[in-house]
C-alpha positions as CSV (number, residue, x, y, z in Angstrom):
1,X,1.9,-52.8,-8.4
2,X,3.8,-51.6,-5.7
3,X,3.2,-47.8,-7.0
4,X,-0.8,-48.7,-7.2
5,X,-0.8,-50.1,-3.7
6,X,1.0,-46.5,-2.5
7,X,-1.5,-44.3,-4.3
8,X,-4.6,-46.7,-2.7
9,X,-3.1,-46.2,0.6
10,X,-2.5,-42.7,0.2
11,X,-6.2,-41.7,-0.7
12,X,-7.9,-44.0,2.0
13,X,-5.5,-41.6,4.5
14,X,-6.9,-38.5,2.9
15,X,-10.5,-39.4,2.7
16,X,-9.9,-40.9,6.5
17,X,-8.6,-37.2,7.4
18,X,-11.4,-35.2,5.1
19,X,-14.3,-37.2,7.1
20,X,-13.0,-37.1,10.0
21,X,-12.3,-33.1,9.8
22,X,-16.5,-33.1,8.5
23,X,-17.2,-34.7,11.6
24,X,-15.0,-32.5,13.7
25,X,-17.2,-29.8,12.7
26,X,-20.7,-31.0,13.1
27,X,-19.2,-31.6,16.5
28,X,-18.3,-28.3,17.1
29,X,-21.5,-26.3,15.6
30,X,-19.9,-25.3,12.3
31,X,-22.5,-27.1,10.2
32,X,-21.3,-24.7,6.9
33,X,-18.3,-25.9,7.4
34,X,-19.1,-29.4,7.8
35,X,-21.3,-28.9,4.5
36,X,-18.6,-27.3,2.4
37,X,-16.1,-30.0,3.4
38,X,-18.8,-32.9,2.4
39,X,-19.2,-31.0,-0.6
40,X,-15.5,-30.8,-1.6
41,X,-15.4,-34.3,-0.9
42,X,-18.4,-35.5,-3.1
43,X,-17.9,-33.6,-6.4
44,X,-16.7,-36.8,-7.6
45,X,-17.9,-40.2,-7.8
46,X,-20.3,-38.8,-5.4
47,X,-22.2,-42.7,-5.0
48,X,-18.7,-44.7,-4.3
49,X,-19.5,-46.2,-1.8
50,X,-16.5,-44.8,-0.1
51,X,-17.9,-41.0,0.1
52,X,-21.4,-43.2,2.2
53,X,-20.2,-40.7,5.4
54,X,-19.9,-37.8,3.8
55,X,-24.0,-38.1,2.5
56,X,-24.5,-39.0,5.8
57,X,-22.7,-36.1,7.2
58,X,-23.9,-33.5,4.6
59,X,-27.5,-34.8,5.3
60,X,-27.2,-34.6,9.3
61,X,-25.2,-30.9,9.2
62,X,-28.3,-29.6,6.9
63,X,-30.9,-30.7,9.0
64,X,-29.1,-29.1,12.0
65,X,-28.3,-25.5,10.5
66,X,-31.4,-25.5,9.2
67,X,-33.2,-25.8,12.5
68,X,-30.8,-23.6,14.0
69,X,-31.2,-20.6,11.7
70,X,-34.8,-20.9,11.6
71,X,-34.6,-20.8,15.4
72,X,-33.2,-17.5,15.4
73,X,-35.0,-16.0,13.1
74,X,-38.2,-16.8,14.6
75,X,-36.6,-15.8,18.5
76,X,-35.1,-12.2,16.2
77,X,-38.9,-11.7,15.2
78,X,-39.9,-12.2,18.8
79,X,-37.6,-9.7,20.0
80,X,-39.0,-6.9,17.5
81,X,-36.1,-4.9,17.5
82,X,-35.4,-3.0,13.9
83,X,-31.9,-3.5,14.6
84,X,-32.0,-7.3,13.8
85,X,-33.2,-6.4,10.6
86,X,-29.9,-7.2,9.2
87,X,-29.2,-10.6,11.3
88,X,-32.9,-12.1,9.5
89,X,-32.3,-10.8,6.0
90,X,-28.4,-12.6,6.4
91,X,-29.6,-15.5,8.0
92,X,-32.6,-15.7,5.2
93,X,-30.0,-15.8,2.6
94,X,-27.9,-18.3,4.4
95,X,-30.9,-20.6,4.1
96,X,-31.1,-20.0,0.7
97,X,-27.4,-20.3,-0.5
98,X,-27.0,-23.4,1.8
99,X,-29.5,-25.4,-0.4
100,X,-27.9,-23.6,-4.0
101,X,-24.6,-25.2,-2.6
102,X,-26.2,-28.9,-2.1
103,X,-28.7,-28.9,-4.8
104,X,-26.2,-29.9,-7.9
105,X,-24.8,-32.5,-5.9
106,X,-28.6,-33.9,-5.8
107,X,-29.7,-36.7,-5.4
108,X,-26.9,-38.1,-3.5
109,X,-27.6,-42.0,-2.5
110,X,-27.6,-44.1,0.8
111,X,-26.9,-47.2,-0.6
112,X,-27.2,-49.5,3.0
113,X,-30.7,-47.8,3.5
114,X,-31.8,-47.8,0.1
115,X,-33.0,-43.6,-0.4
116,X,-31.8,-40.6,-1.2
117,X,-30.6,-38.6,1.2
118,X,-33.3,-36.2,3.0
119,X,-32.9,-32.6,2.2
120,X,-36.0,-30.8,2.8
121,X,-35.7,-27.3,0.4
122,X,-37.6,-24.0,0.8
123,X,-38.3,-21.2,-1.2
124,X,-36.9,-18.4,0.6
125,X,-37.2,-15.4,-1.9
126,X,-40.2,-14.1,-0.6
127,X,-38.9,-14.1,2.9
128,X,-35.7,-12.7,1.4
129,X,-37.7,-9.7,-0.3
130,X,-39.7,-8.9,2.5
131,X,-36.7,-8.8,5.3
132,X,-34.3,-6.6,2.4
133,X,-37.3,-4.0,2.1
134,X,-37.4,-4.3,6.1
135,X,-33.7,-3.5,6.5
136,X,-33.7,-1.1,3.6
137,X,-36.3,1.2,5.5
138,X,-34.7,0.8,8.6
139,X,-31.1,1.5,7.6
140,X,-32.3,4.6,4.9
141,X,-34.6,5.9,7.9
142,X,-31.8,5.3,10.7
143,X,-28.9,7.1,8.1
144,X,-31.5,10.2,7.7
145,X,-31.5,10.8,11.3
146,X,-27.9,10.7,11.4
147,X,-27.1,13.1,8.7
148,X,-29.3,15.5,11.1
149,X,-26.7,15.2,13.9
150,X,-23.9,17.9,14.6
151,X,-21.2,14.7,14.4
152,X,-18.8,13.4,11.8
153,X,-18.5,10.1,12.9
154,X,-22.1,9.4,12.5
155,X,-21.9,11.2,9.1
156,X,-19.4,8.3,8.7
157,X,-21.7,5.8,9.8
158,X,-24.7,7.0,7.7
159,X,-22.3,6.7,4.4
160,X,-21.2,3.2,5.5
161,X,-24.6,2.3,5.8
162,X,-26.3,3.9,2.9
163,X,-23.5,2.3,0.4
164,X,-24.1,-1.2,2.3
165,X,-28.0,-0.4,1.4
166,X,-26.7,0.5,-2.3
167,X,-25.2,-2.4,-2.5
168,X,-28.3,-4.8,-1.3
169,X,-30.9,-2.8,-2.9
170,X,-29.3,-0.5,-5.8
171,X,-31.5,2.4,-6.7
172,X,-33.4,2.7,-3.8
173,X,-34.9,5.9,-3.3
174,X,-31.9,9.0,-3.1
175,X,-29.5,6.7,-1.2
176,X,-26.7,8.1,-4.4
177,X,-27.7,11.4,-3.5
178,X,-27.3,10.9,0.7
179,X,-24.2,9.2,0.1
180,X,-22.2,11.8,-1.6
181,X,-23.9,14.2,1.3
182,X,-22.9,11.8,4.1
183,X,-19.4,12.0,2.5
184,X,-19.2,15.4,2.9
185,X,-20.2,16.5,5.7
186,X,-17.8,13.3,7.0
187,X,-14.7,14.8,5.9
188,X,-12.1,16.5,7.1
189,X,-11.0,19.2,4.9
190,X,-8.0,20.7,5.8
191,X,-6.5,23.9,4.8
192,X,-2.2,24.0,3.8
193,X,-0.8,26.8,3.6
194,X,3.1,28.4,4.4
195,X,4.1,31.2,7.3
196,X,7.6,33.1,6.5
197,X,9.2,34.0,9.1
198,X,13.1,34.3,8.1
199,X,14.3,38.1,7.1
200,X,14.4,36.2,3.2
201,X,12.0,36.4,0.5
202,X,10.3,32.5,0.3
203,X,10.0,32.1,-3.6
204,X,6.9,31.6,-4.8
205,X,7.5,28.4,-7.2
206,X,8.7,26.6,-3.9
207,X,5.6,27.4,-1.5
208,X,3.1,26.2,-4.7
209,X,5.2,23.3,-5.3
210,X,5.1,22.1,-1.9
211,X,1.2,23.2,-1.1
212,X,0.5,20.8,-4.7
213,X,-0.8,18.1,-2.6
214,X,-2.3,16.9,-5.6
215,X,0.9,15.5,-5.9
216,X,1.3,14.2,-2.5
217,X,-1.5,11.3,-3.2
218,X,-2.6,12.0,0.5
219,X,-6.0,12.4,0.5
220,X,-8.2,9.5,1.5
221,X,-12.1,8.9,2.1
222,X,-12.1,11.5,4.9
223,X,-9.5,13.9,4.9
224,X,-8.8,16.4,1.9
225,X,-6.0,18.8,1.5
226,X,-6.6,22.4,0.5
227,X,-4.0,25.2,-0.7
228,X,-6.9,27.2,-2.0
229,X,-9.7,27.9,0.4
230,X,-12.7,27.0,-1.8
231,X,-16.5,28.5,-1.5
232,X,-19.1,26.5,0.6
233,X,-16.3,24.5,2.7
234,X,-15.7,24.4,6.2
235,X,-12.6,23.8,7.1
236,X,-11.9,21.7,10.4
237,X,-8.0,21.8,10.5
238,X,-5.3,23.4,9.2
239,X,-1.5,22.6,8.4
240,X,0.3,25.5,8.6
241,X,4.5,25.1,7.1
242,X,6.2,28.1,9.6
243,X,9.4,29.0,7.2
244,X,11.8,29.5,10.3
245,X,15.1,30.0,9.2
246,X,17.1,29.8,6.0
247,X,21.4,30.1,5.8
248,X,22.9,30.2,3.2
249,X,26.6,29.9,2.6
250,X,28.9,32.1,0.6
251,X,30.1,30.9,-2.5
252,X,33.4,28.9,-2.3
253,X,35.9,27.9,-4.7
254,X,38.3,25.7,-3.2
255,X,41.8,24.5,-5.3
256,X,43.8,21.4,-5.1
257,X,46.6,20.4,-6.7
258,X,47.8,16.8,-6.7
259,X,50.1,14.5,-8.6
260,X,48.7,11.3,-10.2
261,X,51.4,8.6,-11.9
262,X,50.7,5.0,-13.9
263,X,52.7,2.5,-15.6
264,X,51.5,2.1,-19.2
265,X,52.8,-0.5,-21.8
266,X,55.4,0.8,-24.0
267,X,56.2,-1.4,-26.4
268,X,58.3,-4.5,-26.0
269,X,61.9,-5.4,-25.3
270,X,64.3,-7.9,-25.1
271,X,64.2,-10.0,-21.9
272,X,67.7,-10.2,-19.9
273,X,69.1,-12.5,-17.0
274,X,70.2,-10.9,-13.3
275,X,74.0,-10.6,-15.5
276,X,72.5,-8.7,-18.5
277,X,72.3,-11.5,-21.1
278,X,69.5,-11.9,-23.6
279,X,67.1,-14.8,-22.1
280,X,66.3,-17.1,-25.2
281,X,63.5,-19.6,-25.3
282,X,64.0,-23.4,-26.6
283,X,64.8,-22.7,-30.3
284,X,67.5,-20.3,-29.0
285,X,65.1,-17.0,-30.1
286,X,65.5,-14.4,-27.4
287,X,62.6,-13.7,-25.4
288,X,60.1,-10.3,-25.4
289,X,58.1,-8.9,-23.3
290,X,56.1,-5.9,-22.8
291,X,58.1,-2.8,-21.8
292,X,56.0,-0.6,-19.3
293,X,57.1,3.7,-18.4
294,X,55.9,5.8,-15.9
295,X,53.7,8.5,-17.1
296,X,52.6,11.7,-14.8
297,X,50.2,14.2,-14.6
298,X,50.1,17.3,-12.0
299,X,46.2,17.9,-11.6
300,X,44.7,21.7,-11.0
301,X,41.3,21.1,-9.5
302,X,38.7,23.0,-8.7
303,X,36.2,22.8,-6.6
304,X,33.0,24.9,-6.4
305,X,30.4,24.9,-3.2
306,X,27.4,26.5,-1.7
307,X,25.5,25.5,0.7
308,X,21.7,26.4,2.1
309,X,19.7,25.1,5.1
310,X,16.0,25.5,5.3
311,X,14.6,25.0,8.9
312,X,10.8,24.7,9.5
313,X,8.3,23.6,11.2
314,X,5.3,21.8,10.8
315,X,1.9,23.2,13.0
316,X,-1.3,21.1,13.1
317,X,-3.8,23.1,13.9
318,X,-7.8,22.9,15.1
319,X,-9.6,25.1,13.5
320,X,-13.0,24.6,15.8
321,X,-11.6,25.3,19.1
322,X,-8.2,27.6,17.9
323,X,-5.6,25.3,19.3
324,X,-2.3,24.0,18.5
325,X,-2.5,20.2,18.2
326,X,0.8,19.8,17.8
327,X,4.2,20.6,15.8
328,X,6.8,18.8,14.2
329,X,10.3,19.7,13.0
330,X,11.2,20.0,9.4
331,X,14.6,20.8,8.1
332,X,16.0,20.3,4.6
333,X,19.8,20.9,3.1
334,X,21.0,21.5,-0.3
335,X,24.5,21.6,-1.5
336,X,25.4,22.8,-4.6
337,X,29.2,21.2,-5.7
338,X,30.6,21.5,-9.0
339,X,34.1,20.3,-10.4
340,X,36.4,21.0,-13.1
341,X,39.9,20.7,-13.4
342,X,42.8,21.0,-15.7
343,X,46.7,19.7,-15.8
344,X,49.9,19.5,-16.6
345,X,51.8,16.2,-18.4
346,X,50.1,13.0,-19.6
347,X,46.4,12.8,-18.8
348,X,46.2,9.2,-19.0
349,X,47.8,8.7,-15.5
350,X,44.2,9.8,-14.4
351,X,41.6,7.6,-13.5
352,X,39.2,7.1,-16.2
353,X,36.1,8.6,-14.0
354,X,38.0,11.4,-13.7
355,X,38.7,12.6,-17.0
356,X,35.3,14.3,-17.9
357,X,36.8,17.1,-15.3
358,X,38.9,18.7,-17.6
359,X,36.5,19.1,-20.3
360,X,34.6,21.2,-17.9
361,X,35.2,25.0,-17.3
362,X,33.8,27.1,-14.3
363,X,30.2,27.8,-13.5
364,X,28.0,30.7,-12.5
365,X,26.9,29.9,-8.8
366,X,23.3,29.5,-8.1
367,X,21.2,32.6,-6.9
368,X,20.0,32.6,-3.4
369,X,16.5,32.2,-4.2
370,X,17.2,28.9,-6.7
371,X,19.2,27.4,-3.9
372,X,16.3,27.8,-1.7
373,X,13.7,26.4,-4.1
374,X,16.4,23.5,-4.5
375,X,15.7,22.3,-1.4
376,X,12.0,21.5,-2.2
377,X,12.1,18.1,-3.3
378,X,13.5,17.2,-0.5
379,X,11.4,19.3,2.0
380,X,8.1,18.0,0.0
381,X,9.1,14.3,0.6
382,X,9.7,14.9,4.4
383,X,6.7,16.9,5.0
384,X,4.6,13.9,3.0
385,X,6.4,11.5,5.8
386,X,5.5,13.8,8.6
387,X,1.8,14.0,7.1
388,X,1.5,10.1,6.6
389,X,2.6,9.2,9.9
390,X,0.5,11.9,12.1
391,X,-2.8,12.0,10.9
392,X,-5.4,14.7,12.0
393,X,-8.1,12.4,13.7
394,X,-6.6,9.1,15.1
């Protein structure tokens, strides 16, 4: 009983809070709101007579909107200004999904008055047809001109536009066709390409492995990377990779030698007192225990190493007016180190992890030019950070 009288209390308090939120709203304008809330609150046992406000609610918040959108659609046609096109073909459909939201709730009772509830419905769809062919002319007409212009941003627009046009009224006229045109004239193509200026030979692998933007996954919906100049493209910037300077070390072998000791378990022997007598347990059985011995190793090891710096730098450039727009630094290292080893005595005083050392023998060092295209990955990774944090056009 007592578990009843908690869940009775409990759902007065939320339909308390739910109608008094619905009221808030019609309050405070947001008749939508207030509709959607009395909705949520009458898709069950819509004629209790505890959901009475909410018809009450829904009913006053209808009438309302619906006055107020007609209102402004009728001051919007006053105003004759193509530009509202949009604002009376929204607010039509507003009208229209308003009533598709209340209508399977219909009828919905009054019980003290003894009606339905008043919700006077209108066919919209031809004033919904003739205000989407109104702003379909408007915005393919008002896109045209822009595609005329000398200006990317309103190339931008006119694609914006024409896919929002696409998407209210697919098919209409070439609006495919001027989209894929407002996209490209709206781009940014940019050309990449690499400067050497070091005294070394830049190999040829590493420059198209780091111009494979295709890799990169930085293009976007207005800027497109280049390594190739291609036919029929104007290119508005370029990103030019100045090789600056490249060291290399010379190749070192550097030798340690170090002892390593361990105790290892040798058996067992024969526990003894401080005095040298056998320790026995209770049945008078002398005691064993593990007997442990020093083992050593002296370790040869040897260490091979070469080192190579790549320094760079990183020039955006504008290609329309021949400036510099700005340069960052770009610097990459790549260290080649190789071990082996061998010894003298008992390798088991070695660590484990170190063992594979002496099953290794010495190297050939890398060539010049394979250290330098080893520093690639990691040059491509900071030049992708550089590229993702200063975009061309901000």
């Amino acid at each position: 009983m007592k578990k009843i009288t908690t869940l009775l209390l409990l759902s007065i308090f939320v339909y308390s809070c739910g109608v008094k939120q619905t009221q808030s709203m019609l309050s405070d304008g947001d008749y939508d709101g207030a509709i959607n809330r009395a909705a949520e609150g009458l898709k069950t046992n819509k004629n209790a007579k505890g959901k009475q406000d909410y018809v009450y609610l829904m009913e006053e918040a209808f009438a309302k909107a619906k006055e107020r959108d007609l209102r402004n659609i009728d001051m919007l046609a006053k105003d004759a200004n193509p530009a509202n096109f949009e604002k009376v073909y929204n607010t039509y459909l507003q009208l229209n999904n308003r009533q598709e939201k209340i209508r399977p709730l219909l009828p919905l009772k009054l019980l003290k008055q003894g009606r339905d509830a008043y919700f006077p419905f209108e066919d919209y769809s031809t004033q919904i047809v003739n205000s989407k062919n109104a702003l379909s002319k408007y915005l393919y007409d008002n896109s045209k001109l822009l595609l005329k212009t000398n200006d990317k941003m309103s190339y931008r627009r006119a694609y914006d536009d024409f896919a929002y046009l696409e998407s209210i009224n697919p098919g209409y006229k070439d609006v495919k066709q001027l989209m894929d045109e407002a996209q490209f004239k709206g781009t940014d193509f940019v050309n990449v390409f690499t400067k050497n200026e070091t005294n070394m030979v830049i190999p040829t692998r590493l420059q198209n492995d780091l111009l494979d933007f295709s890799t990169f996954g930085l293009n976007d919906k207005w800027t497109v990377y280049h390594n190739n100049r291609q036919k029929g493209v104007t290119y508005d910037y370029g990103l030019i990779v100045n090789f600056r300077q490249i060291n290399i070390s010379p190749e070192q072998i550097k030798e340690k030698e170090f002892i390593k000791e361990k105790q290892v378990k040798d058996g067992t022997k024969t526990l003894v007192d401080a005095n040298g007598n056998v320790v026995k347990d209770s049945l008078g059985h002398p005691i064993k225990v593990d007997n442990f011995k020093t083992i050593r190793a002296n370790i040869y090891e040897f260490r091979q190493f070469k080192a190579c710096q790549v320094t760079a730098k990183v020039d955006y450039v504008d290609f329309r007016t021949n400036q510099l727009i700005e340069t960052f630094p770009l610097t990459s290292e790549f260290n080649f180190e190789y071990i082996y080893a061998n010894y003298n005595g008992d390798k088991r005083a070695c660590d484990d992890n170190y063992l594979m050392y002496f099953d290794r023998r010495a190297v050939p060092f890398p060539s010049n030019e394979q250290m330098v295209f080893d520093t690639g990955e990691d040059l491509k990774a900071k030049l992708k950070a550089i590229i993702t944090r200063n975009k061309f056009r901000r």
